[in-house]
C-alpha positions in Angstrom: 90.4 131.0 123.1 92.8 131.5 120.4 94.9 128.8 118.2 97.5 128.7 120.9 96.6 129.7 124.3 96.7 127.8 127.2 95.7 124.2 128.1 92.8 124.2 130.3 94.7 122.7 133.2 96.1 123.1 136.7 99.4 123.5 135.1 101.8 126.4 136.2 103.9 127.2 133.2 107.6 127.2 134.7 109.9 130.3 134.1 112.1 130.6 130.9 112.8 131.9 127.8 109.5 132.4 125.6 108.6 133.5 122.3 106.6 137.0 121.3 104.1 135.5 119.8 103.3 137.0 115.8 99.6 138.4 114.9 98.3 135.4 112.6 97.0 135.9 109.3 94.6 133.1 108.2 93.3 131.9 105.2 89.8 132.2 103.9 88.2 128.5 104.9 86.4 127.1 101.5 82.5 126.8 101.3 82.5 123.4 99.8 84.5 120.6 99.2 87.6 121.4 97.6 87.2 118.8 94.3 84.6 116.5 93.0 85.3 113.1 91.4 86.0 114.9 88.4 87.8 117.7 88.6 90.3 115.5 91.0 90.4 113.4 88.0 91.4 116.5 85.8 93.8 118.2 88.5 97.7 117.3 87.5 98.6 119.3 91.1 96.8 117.0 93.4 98.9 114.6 95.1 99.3 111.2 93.5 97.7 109.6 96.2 94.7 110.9 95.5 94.2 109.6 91.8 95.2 106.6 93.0 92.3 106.5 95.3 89.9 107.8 92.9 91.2 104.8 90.3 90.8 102.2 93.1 87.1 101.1 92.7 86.9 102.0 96.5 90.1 100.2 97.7 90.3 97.7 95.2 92.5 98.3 92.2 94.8 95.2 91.2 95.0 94.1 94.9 93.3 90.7 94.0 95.4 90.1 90.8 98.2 91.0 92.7 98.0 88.2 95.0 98.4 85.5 92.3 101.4 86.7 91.0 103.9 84.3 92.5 107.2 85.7 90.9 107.9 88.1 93.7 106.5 88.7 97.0 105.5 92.1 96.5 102.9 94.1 95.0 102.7 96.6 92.9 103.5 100.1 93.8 99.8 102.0 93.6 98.6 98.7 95.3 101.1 99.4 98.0 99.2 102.5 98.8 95.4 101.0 98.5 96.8 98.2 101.0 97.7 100.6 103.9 93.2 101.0 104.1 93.0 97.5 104.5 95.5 97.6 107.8 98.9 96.6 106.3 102.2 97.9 105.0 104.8 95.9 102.5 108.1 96.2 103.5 111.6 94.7 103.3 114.1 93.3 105.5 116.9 95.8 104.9 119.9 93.6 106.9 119.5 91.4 104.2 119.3 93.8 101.3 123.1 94.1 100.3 123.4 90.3 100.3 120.5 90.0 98.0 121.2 92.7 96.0 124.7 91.4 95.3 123.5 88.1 94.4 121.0 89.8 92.2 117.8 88.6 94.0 114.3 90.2 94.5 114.6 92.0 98.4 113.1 89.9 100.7 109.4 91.4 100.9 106.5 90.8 103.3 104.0 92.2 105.1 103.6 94.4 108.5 99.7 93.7 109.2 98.3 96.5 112.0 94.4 94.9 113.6 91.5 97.6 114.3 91.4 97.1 118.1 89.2 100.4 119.6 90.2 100.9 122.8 92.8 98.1 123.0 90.6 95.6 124.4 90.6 91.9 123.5 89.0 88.4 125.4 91.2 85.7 126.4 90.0 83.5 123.4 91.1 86.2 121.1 94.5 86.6 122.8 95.0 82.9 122.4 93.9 83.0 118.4 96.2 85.8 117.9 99.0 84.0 119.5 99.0 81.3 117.4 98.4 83.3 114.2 101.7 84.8 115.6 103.4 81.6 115.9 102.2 80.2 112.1 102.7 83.4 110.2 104.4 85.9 111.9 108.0 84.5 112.8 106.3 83.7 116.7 106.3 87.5 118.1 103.4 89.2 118.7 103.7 93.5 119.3 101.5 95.8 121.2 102.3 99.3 119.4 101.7 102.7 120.2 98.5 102.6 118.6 96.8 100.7 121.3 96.4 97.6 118.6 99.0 94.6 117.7 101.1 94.3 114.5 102.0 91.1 113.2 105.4 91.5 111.3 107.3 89.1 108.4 104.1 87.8 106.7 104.3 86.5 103.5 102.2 87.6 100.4 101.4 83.6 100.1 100.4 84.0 103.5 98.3 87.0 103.9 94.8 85.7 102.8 95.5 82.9 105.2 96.6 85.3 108.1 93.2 87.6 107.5 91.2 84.6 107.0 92.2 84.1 110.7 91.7 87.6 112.3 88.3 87.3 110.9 87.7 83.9 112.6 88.7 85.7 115.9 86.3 88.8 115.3 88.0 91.1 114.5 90.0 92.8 111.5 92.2 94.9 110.2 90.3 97.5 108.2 91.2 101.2 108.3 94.1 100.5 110.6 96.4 102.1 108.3 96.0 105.0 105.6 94.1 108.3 105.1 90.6 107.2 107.6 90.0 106.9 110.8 92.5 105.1 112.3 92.4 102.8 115.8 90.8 104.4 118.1 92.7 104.6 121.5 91.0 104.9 124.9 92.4 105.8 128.6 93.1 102.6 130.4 93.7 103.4 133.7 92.5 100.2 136.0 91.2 102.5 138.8 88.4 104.0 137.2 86.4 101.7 136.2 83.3 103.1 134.9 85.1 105.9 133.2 87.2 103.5 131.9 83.6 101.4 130.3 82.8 105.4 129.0 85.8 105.8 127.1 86.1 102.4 125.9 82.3 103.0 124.7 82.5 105.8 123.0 86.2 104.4 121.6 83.9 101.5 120.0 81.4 104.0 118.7 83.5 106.7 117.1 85.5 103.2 115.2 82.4 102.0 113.9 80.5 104.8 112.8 83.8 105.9 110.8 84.6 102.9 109.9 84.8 103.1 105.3 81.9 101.2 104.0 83.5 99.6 100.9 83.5 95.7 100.9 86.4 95.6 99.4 88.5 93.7 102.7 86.0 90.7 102.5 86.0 90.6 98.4 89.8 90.4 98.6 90.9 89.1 102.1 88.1 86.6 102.3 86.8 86.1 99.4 83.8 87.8 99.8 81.3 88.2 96.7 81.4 91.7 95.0 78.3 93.4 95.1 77.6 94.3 91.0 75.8 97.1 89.6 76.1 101.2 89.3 76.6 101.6 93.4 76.3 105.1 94.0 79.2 106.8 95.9 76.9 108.4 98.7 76.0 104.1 99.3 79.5 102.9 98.9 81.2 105.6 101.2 78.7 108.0 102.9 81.2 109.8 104.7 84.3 109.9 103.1 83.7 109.6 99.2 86.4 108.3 96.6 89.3 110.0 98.0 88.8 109.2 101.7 90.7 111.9 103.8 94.0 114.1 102.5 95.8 112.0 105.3 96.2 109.8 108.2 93.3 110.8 110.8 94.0 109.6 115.1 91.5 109.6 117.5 92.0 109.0 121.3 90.2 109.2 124.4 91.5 110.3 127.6 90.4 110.1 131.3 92.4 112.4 133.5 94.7 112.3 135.9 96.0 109.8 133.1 97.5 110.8 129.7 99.0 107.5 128.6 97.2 107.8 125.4 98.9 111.4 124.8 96.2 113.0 123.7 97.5 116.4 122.7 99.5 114.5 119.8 96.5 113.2 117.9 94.3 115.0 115.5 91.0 114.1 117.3 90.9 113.7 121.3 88.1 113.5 124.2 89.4 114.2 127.7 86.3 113.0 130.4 84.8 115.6 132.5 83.9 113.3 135.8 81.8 114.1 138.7 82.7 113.2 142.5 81.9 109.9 141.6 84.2 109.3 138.7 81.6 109.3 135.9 81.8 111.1 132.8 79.5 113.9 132.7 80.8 115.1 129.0 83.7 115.6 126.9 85.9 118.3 125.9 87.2 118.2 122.5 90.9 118.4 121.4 91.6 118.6 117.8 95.3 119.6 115.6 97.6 117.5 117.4 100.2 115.7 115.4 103.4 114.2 115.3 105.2 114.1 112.0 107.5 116.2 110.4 110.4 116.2 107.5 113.8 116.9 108.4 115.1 120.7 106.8 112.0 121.2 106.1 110.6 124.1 108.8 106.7 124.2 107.2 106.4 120.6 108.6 106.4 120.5 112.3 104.9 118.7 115.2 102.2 119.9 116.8 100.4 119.8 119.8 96.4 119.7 120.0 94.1 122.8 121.0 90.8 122.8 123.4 88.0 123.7 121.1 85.7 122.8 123.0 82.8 121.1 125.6 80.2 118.3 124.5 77.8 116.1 126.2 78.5 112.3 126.1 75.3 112.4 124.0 76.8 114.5 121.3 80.5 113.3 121.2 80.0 110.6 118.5 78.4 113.7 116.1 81.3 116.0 116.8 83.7 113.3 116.0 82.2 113.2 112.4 81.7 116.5 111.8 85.6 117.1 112.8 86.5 114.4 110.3 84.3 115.3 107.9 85.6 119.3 108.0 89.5 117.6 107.8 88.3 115.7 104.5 86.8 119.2 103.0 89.1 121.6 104.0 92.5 119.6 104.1 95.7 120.2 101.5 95.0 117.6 98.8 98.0 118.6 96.7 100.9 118.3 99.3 101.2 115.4 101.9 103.9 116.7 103.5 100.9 119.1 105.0 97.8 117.4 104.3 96.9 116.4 108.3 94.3 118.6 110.4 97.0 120.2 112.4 98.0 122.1 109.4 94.8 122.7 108.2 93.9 124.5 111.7 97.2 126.6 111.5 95.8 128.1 107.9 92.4 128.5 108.9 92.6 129.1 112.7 90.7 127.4 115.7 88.0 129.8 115.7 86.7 129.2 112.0 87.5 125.5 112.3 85.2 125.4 115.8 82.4 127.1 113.7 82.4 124.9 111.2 81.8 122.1 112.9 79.5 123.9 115.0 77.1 124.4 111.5 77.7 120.7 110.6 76.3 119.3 114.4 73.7 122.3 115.0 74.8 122.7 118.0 77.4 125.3 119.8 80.0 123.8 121.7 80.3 124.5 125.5 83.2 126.1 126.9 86.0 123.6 127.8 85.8 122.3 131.9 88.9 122.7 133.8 90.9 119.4 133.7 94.6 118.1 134.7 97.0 115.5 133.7 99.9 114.5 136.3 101.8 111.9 133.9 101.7 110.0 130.1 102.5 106.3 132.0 100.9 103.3 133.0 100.0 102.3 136.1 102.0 99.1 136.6 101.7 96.0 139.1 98.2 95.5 140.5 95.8 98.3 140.5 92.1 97.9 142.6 89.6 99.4 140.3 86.7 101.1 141.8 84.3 98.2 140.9 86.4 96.0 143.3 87.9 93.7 140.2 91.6 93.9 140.1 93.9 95.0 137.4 97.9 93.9 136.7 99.6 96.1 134.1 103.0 94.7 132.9 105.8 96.4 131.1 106.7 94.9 127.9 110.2 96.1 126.4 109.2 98.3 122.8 105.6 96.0 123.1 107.5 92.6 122.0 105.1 90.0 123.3 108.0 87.2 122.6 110.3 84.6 124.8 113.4 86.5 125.5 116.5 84.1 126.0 117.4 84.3 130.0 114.7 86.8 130.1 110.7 87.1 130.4 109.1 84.2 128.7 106.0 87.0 127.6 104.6 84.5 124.4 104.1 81.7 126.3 103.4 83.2 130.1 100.2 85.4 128.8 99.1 82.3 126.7 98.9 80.2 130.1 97.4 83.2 131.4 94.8 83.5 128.8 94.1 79.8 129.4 92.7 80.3 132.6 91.5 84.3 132.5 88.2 85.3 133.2 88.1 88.9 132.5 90.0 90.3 129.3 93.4 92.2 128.0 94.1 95.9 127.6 96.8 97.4 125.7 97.8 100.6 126.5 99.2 103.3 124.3 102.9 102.6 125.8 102.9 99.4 124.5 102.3 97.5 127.3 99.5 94.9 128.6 97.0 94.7 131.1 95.4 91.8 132.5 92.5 93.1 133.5 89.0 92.6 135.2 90.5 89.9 137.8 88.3 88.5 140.6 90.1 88.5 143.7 89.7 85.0 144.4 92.0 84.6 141.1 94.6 86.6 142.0 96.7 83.9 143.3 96.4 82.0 140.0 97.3 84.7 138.0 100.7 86.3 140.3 102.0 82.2 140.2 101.6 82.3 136.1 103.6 85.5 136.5 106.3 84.6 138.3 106.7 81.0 137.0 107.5 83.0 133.1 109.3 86.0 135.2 106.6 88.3 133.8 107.5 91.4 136.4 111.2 91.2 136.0 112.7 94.2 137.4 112.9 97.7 135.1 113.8 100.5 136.3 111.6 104.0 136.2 113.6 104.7 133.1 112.3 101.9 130.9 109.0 102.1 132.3 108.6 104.9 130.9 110.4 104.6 127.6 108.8 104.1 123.9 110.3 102.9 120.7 109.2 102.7 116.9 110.6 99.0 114.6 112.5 101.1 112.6 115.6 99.2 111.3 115.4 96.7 109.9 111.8 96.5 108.2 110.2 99.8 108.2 111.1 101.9 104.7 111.4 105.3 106.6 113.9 104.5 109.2 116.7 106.5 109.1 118.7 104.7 112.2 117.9 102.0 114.8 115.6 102.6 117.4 113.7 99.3 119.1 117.7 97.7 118.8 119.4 100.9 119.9 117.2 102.4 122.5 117.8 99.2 125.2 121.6 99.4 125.2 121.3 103.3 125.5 119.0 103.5 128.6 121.8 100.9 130.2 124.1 103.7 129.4 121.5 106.4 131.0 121.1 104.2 133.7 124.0 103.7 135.2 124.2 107.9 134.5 121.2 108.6 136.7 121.8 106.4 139.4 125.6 108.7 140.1 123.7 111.3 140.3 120.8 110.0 142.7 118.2 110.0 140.2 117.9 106.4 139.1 114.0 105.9 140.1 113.2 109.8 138.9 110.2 108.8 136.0 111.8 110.9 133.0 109.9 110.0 129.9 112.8 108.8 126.9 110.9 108.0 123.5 113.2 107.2 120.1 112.0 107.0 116.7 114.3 105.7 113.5 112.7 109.0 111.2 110.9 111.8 111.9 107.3 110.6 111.6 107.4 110.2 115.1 105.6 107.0 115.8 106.6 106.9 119.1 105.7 110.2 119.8 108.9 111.5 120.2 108.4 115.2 120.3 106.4 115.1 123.7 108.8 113.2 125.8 111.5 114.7 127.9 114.1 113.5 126.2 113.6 112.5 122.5 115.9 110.9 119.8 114.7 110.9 116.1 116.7 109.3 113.5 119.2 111.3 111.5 121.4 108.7 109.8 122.9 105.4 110.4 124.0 105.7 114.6 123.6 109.4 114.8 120.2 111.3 116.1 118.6 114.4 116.9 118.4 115.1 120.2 114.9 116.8 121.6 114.7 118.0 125.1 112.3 120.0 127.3 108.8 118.5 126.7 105.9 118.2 129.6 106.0 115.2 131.7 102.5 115.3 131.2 102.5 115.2 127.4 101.0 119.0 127.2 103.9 120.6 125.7 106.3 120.1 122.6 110.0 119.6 123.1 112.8 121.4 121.3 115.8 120.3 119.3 118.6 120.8 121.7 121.5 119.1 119.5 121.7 118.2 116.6 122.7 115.1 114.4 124.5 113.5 117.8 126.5 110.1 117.5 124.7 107.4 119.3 128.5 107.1 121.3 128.1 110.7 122.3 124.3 110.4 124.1 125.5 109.6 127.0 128.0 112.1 127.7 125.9 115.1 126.4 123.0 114.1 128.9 125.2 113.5 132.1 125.8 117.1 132.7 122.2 117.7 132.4 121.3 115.3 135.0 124.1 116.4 137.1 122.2 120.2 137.3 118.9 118.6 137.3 120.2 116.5 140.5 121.5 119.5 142.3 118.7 122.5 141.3 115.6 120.6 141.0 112.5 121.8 142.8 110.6 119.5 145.4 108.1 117.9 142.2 109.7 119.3 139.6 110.0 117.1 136.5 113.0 116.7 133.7 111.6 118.6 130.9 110.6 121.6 133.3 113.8 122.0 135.1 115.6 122.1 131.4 113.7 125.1 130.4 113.4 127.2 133.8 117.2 126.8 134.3 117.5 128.3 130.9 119.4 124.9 128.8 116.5 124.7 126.8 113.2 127.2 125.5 110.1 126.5 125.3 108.0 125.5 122.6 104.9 127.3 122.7 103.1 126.1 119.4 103.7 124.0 116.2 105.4 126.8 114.0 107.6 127.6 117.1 109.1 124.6 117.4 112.0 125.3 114.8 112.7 128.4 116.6 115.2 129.2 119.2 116.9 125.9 118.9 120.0 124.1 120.2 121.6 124.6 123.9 120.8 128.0 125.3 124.0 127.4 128.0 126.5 125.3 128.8 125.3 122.6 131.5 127.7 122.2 134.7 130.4 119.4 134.2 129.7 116.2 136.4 
């Protein structure tokens, strides 16, 4: 299999225009790692991130010092990199940035704190102690994110210590949720398979711990933990990653087909089951390159979506997912961020050498990838009958805000009755919504009165189910325009477009990000809007309902008053020349509005609209 060829899936690839693809030229893979402590520490053309690291004392630097410093509610800026590892992000509220800066005050900082939840599952006690850590710390709003974990947003710096000090008293933590490690591990979800849902989970919780970084520095700092003293050596402070961790942000997921919600083929790192007749897991085949992010006008930075490498048995998967990390930390661009993640590093050094590699670091060869398919990226909402006989009721929760919305879904304080009285647990899923889960049937009754009582299953329509949003405005630094604020108003507006045209319960996937770091993995949704400036987006159409294929920039730089008006005509031909089945994204590029992006590189090529669509 080369870099780029197909998916192993049942997928028909629809008619359309397609690229000749260009003989690659790869680079030479190195035979070692790239720098030692030393010559990291003597090489001015590393990125600045990565003396930093070195300089930390494992994770450390000033972080501790910084926390006494009451003048301001920041930290400093090198400690603002070290405090991604331990799971959080300082940030601003931007509304209120020209009123402070006119009056001459500090900007009004706190703290975005992301928890290490593998697989997304949580007890009802836990729910209830994160609820209230919501309510004391975090301005009373608790949010399920894309990465299968919560975020607590608006935390003070005189509140952090007392914020971790209560994640730890709830069992869990927020280590490695944030900067260049292992991130949260995400697992499939799906209610109906139950004991391939206990396999992914499982090996979710496996792959989290064993590449979980070793330093102690989250208990010294967060908890105040006593330092262990004396000449540690590096290979027993950090085994596996060393003093400069990984060039860059590093995802893992696990998928169980038919269901993609976790969207596998836009993370690094990705298992898809292999089940028998009987729904169990029988192995794993390995997906690795997949990637979001990307820099506007800049064309080497690109999403990407993952490649097949390979087959493992469930024995084996943990080993692999080491070895795959481990060949990322070696062989990743050190010197520019911009294309430090392992998507990049497979384009320079191709699939084939990348496979080997990790084939000498497990001793093992890798099987040839099993035959596989994906029907959809969504959740499985209302109740769901696993195969264990427990029941399952998935709920949509708008952008993941677990809050009381005025005249609206009381979410907050509905789930915490419902936590009160549950006897199974909580699932997140990937799309930002929540799962109670495990129900006995006898309990169902209990549970559906809780729901309707706090209007839990108000009505959304196939649009919104099937939407994602990033924070952006007004707290995340990136954001270039609105997107959890903005994306609401606009589906009303898409709405009321489908539903002229007959196609207001059609499932097309719409995903909006405030920058082009894709959080909300824009790229692979049928119709994608990434922040350009303030009200005005790139528009990205054409990508698999399925999450198997990249979508490409249609227009661009689009005021958020013009949306609306480009899409209708595109509905209005998908209305009247859709096949029986056919989805959005693959009507766009068979009737020819759209091409089709066929690998990272090519996804900057042949843009914008191909013909004009037919007026409503």
């Amino acid at each position: 299999m080369d870099d780029h060829s197909p998916r192993d899936t049942v997928e028909t690839p629809a008619p359309g225009p397609t690229a000749t693809p260009a003989k690659r030229v790869y680079e030479t893979p190195p035979t070692s790692r790239p720098i030692t402590d030393a010559e990291a520490a003597r090489a001015e053309k590393l990125a600045a991130n990565e003396h930093i690291k070195i300089a930390s004392g494992y994770l450390r630097g000033t972080l501790a010092d910084g926390l006494l410093k009451h003048a301001t509610g920041a930290i400093s800026e090198d400690d603002g990199q070290l405090v991604k590892f331990h799971g959080m992000y300082m940030q601003d509220d931007r509304d209120l940035r020209p009123e402070r800066t006119k009056k001459k005050l500090d900007k009004a900082y706190s703290f975005m704190i992301r928890l290490r939840i593998a697989g997304g599952v949580i007890t009802p006690k836990q729910w209830l102690a994160l609820d209230h850590i919501a309510v004391t710390y975090a301005g009373s709003a608790l949010r399920a994110t894309t990465r299968q974990t919560f975020q607590y947003h608006g935390v003070i710096k005189s509140n952090l210590k007392r914020t971790m000090a209560a994640i730890d008293a709830a069992l869990l933590d927020t280590i490695a949720a944030c900067g260049d490690v292992n991130r949260n591990v995400m697992a499939a979800t799906n209610p109906a398979q139950a004991g391939a849902h206990k396999a992914a989970y499982q090996l979710a919780k496996d792959i989290s711990d064993s590449l979980l970084p070793k330093t102690s520095a989250w208990r010294e700092i967060w908890l105040d933990g006593e330092r262990v003293v004396g000449g540690e050596e590096e290979a027993e402070v950090e085994p596996v990653y060393g003093r400069t961790y990984l060039p860059r942000k590093f995802k893992t997921v696990i998928a169980v087909p038919p269901s993609n919600e976790v969207d596998i083929f836009a993370h690094d790192l990705g298992f898809i089951a292999i089940l028998d007749k009987k729904n169990q897991v029988t192995g794993w085949n390995v997906t690795v390159g997949g990637g979001m992010g990307m820099t506007h006008g800049e064309p080497d930075t690109f999403p990407r979506t993952a490649d097949v490498m390979g087959f493992v048995a469930p024995e084996d998967a943990v080993k692999v997912a080491e070895a795959v990390m481990t060949v990322q930390r070696d062989w990743g661009n050190r010197k520019n961020r911009k294309n430090a993640r392992l998507k990049y590093t497979i384009e320079r050094y191709g699939l084939d050498a990348f496979r080997a590699e990790v084939e000498k670091r497990i001793g093992k060869t890798l099987g040839a990838p099993k035959p596989f398919a994906f029907t959809d990226n969504g959740d499985r909402y209302g109740w769901v009958e696993g195969d264990d006989g427990r029941y399952h009721l998935t709920l949509y929760v708008p952008s993941g805000r677990i809050k009381d919305i005025a005249d609206g879904p009381q979410f907050l304080s509905g789930l915490r009755r419902i936590a009160e009285v549950h006897e199974g647990d909580f699932r997140l899923t990937g799309n930002q919504n929540v799962i109670i889960a495990n129900v006995p049937a006898e309990k169902r009754a209990e549970i559906d009165a809780l729901v309707d009582e706090y209007g839990l299953t108000r009505g959304a329509s196939a649009l919104r189910r099937n939407s994602l949003a990033c924070v952006a405005l007004p707290t995340c630094g990136l954001a270039l325009a609105e997107s959890e604020r903005y994306l609401p108003d606009l589906m009303s507006e898409l709405e009321e477009s489908l539903a002229s045209h007959g196609l207001a319960e059609e499932p097309i996937t719409i995903r909006s990000t405030g920058c082009p770091n894709g959080c909300a993995r824009p790229f692979i949704s049928e119709i994608g809007l990434v922040g350009r400036g303030p009200e005005r987006y790139h528009l990205y159409l054409g990508a698999a309902h399925d999450g198997s294929r990249l979508s490409k920039l249609y227009k661009e730089d689009v005021a958020a008053s013009e949306i609306r008006d480009t899409l209708d005509p595109l509905f209005a031909d998908y209305a009247k020349g859709r096949q029986p089945g056919e989805h959005f994204g693959d009507y766009l590029i068979r009737a020819g509005h759209v091409a089709r992006t066929t690998n990272g590189p090519d996804f900057h090529e042949r843009t914008g609209a191909l013909k004009p669509a037919a007026q409503a």
